[in-house]
C-alpha positions in Angstrom: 0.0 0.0 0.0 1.3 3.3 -0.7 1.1 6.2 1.4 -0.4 8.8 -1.8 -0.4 11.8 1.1 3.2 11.4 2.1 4.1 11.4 -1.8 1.5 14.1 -2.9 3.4 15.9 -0.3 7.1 15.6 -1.1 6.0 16.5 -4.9 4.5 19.5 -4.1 7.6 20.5 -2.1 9.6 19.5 -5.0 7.7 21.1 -8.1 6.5 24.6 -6.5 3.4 26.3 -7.1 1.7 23.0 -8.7 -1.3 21.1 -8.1 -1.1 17.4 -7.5 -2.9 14.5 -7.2 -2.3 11.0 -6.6 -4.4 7.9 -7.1 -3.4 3.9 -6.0 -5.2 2.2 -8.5 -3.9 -1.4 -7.7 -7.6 -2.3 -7.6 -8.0 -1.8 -11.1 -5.2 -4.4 -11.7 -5.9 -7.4 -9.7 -8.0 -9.2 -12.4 -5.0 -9.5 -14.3 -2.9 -12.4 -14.7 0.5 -10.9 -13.7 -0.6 -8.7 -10.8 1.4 -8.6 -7.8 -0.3 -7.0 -4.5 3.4 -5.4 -2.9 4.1 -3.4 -6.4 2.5 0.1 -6.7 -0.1 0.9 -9.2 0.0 5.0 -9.6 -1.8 7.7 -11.4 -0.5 11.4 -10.9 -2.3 13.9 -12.1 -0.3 17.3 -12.5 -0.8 20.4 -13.1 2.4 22.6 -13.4 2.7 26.7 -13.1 5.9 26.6 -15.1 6.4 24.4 -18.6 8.1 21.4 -18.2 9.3 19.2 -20.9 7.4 16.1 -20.5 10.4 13.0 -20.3 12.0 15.5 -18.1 8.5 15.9 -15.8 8.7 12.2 -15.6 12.2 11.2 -15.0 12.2 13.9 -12.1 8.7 12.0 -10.7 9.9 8.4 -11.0 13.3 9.3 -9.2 10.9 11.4 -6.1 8.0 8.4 -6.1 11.4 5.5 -6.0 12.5 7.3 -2.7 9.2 7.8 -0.9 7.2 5.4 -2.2 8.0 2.0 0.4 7.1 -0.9 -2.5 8.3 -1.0 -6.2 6.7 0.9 -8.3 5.0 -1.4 -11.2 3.0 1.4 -13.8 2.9 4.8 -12.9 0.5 6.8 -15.7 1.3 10.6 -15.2 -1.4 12.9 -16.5 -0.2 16.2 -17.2 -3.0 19.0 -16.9 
């Protein structure tokens, strides 16, 4: 299980002036064949004050979600609003 607060709020400290938020959707996945219950299952949705190039918005959220987030991190979708 993933704590979505703790990370909503160390990527809002990172990427000032934004609006995040994050969902767990590891229910959506357990029907399929592969899923595994201790991997994360994420959707951010983000809404920047600043442009961001988009590989760069991602590399800089999968390296912030790797260090707060306590399980491995299976499929993150990142919706940029």
């Amino acid at each position: 299980m993933v704590d979505t607060d703790l990370l909503t709020k160390q990527l809002s400290s990172h990427f000032k002036n934004s609006c995040i938020q994050i969902y767990d959707d590891a229910h959506l996945h357990t029907n399929h064949t592969q899923f595994q219950s201790q991997k994360a299952y994420l959707r951010i949705h983000i809404q920047l004050e600043t442009a961001m190039p988009r590989l760069k918005l991602h590399r800089e959220i999968m390296q912030l979600a790797k260090h707060y987030c306590p399980i491995e991190i299976h499929a993150i979708q990142i919706n940029l609003i």
